[in-house]
C-alpha positions in Angstrom: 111.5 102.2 146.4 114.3 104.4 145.3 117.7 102.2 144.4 121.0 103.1 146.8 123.2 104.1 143.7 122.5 107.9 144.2 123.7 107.1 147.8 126.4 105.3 146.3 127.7 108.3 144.2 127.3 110.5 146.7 129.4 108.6 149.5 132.2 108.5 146.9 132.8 112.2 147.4 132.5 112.2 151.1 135.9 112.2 153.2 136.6 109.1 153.8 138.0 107.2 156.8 136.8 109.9 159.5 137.0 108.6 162.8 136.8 109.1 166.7 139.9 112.5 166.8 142.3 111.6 169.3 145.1 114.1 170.8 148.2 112.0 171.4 150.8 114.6 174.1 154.0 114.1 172.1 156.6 112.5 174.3 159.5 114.5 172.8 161.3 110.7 171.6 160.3 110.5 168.3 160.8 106.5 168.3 158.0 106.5 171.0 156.2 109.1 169.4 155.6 106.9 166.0 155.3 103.6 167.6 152.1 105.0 169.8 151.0 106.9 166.8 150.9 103.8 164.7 149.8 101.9 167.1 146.4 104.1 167.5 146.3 104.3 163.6 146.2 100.5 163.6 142.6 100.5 164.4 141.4 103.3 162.4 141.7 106.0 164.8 141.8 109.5 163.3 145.3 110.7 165.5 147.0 114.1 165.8 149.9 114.2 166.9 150.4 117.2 169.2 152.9 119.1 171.0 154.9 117.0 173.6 153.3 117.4 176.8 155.9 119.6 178.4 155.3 121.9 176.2 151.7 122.0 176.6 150.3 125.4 178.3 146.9 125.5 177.4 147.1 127.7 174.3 146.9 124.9 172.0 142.8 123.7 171.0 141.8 120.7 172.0 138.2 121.6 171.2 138.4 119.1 167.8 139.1 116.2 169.9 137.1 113.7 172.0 139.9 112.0 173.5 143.8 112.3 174.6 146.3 109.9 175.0 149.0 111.5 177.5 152.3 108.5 177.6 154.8 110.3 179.5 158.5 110.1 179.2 159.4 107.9 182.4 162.2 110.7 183.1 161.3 113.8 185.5 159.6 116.2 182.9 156.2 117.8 183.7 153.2 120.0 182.0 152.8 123.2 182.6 150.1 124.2 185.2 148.5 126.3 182.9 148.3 123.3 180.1 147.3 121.0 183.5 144.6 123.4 184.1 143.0 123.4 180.6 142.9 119.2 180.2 141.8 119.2 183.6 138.8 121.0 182.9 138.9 119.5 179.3 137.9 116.4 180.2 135.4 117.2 183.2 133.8 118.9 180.5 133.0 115.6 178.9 136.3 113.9 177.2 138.3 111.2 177.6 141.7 110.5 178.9 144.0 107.5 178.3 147.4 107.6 180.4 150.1 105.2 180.2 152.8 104.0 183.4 155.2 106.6 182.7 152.2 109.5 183.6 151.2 107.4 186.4 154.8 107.2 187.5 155.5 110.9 187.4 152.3 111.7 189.2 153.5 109.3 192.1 156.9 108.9 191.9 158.2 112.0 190.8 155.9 114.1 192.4 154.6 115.8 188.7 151.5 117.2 187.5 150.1 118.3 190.5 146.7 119.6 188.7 146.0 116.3 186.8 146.9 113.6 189.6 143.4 113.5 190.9 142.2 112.3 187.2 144.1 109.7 187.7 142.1 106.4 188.8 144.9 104.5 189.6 147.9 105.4 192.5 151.9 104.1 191.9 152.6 101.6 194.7 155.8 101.7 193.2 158.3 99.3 191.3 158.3 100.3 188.0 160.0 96.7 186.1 160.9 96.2 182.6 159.5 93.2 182.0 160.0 90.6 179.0 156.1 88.9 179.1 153.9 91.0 180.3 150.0 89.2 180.5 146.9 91.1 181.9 143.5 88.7 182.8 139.9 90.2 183.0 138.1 91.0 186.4 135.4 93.6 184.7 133.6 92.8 181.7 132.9 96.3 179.4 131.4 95.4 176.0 134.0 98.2 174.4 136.7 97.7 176.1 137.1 94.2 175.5 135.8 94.2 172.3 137.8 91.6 170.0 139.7 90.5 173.4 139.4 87.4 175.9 140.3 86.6 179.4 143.7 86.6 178.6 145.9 89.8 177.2 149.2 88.7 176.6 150.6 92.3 175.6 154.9 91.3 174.6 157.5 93.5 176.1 157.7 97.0 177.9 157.9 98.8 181.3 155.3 98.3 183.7 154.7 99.6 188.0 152.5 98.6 190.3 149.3 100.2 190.1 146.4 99.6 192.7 142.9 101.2 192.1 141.7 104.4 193.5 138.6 104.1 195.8 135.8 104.3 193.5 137.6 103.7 190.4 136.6 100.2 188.5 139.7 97.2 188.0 138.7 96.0 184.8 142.3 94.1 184.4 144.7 93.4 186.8 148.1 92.1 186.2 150.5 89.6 186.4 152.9 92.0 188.0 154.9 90.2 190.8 153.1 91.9 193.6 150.0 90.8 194.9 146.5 93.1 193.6 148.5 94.6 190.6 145.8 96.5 188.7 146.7 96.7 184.8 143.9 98.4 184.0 141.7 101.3 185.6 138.5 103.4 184.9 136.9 105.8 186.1 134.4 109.0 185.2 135.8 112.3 186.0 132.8 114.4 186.1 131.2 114.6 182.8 134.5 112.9 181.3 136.0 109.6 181.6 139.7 108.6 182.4 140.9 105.2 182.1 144.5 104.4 183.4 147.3 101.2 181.7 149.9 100.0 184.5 152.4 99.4 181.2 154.3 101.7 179.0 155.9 100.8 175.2 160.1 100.0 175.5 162.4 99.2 174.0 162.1 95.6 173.1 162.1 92.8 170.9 158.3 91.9 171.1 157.3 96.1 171.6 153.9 96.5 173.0 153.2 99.3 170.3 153.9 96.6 167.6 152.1 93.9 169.5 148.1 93.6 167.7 146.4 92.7 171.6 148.4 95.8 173.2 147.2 98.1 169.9 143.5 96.1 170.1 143.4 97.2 173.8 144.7 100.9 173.4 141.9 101.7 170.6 139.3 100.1 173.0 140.4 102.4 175.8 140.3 105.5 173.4 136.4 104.5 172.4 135.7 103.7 175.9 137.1 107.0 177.3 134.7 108.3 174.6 132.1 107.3 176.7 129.4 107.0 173.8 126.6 105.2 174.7 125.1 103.5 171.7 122.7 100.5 170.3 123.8 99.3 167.2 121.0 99.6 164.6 121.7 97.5 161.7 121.4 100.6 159.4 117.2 101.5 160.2 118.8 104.5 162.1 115.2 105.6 162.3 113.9 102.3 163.8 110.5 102.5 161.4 111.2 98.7 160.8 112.9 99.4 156.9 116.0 100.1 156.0 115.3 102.6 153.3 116.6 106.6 151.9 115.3 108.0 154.8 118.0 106.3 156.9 120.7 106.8 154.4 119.6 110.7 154.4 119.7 110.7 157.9 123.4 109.3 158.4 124.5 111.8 155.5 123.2 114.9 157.7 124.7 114.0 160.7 128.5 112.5 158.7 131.0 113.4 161.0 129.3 113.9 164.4 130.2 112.1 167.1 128.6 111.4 170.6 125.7 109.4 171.3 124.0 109.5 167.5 121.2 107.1 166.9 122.9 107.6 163.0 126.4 105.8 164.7 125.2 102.6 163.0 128.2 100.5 164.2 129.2 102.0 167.4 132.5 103.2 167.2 131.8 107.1 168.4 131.7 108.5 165.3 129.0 109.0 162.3 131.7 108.0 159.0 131.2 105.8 156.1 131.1 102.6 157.6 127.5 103.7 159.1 127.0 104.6 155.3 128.1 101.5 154.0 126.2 99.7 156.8 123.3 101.2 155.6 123.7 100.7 152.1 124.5 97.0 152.8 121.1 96.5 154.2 119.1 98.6 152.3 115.4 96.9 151.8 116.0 94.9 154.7 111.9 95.3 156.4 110.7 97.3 153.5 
């Protein structure tokens, strides 16, 4: 049996820390702008930080990414149509969305983005409240999106409106919002794609939800389940022969950097990086 140290050297000069490419809409406040860029970078996300969303017609590539994060502003600001158009068919093409309460709000309180309403899986009731203790409690079960979670999500401070479900879309928390059936948070496939919908926006505040570890735990969650990447972890035999051995290790180095449903994404996470190489390399002779 050949040793792993070959494997070894090689990982050394492969890019490290790749991970699922997420698109965050720029707000056009840079406060907000770094606290939900940190906040996805908490988790290992691999973030871009793109043009704010008003400015966003379309001509810019989202082709690199997997999934967007669009936060809104809470003011009256809007996208483009032409930028509306492209995410639109963006994501039915097979990518995720994550949307925040200031992109609900707009959508059914101001009466913006007209194209990208009907992503939406959740519809402003109304009531948008800064509140100081904000606590969400599980209804749906999803093995990714609470990952690392319980029952109870107590997310700190920020702005939050009362959200209820679209028909068909899926409640997986609701809300301690004071108004009865608040949904905190929505899902939904959108097409090929997959849109998933917070009732709560980052503020101003002494316990920020940007800065607070469930809130951040939660958003990266959302980003790999908008991913939609179905997946069985593998315990590095990517090729299920029963030995972890070079062959597996070969295998994850061909496909480094793929992402989509990869029988080489040893851990899960929506992407082929080298913590399925290090996975492998931890287990190597395991069956052999």
């Amino acid at each position: 049996m050949r040793t792993p140290l070959l494997w070894l050297a090689l990982l050394m000069g492969v890019l490290m820390g790749t991970a699922q490419q997420v698109y965050l809409f720029g707000t056009g406040v840079p406060e907000r702008d770094a606290a939900l860029y940190d906040a996805l970078r908490a988790h290992g996300l691999q973030v871009t930080l793109g043009v704010p969303y008003q400015a966003f017609d379309g001509s810019q590539s989202l082709s690199p990414f997997q999934v967007a994060v669009l936060a809104g502003t809470g003011n009256n600001d809007d996208m483009p149509l032409e930028g509306q158009q492209v995410l639109r068919d963006w994501v039915a093409s097979g990518r995720g969305l994550v949307t925040l309460e200031w992109s609900i709000w707009a959508a059914g309180g101001a009466n913006r983005f007209l194209l990208l309403r009907d992503l939406f899986p959740a519809t402003y009731k109304g009531s948008t409240l800064y509140r100081t203790a904000i606590q969400y409690r599980l209804q749906v079960n999803d093995p990714v999106l609470g990952r690392g979670l319980g029952n109870l999500l107590a997310l700190g401070e920020g702005n939050e409106a009362y959200l209820q479900p679209k028909r068909g879309a899926t409640l997986y928390y609701s809300s301690d919002y004071p108004r009865p059936s608040a949904a905190g948070v929505v899902g939904w496939d959108y097409r090929d794609g997959r849109v998933i919908s917070f009732s709560v926006a980052p503020a101003y505040a002494l316990d920020p939800l940007a800065q607070n570890p469930i809130f951040r735990q939660l958003l990266t969650n959302a980003v790999q389940w908008a991913a939609n990447r179905p997946c069985v972890p593998s315990n590095g035999d990517v090729d299920g022969n029963g030995c972890v051995d070079d062959a597996d290790l070969l295998a994850v180095l061909f496909e480094f950097g793929a992402t989509g449903a990869n029988a080489t994404d040893v851990n899960c996470d929506g992407v082929v990086d080298d913590t399925d190489l290090l996975a492998v390399l931890f287990a190597f002779g395991s069956g052999c």
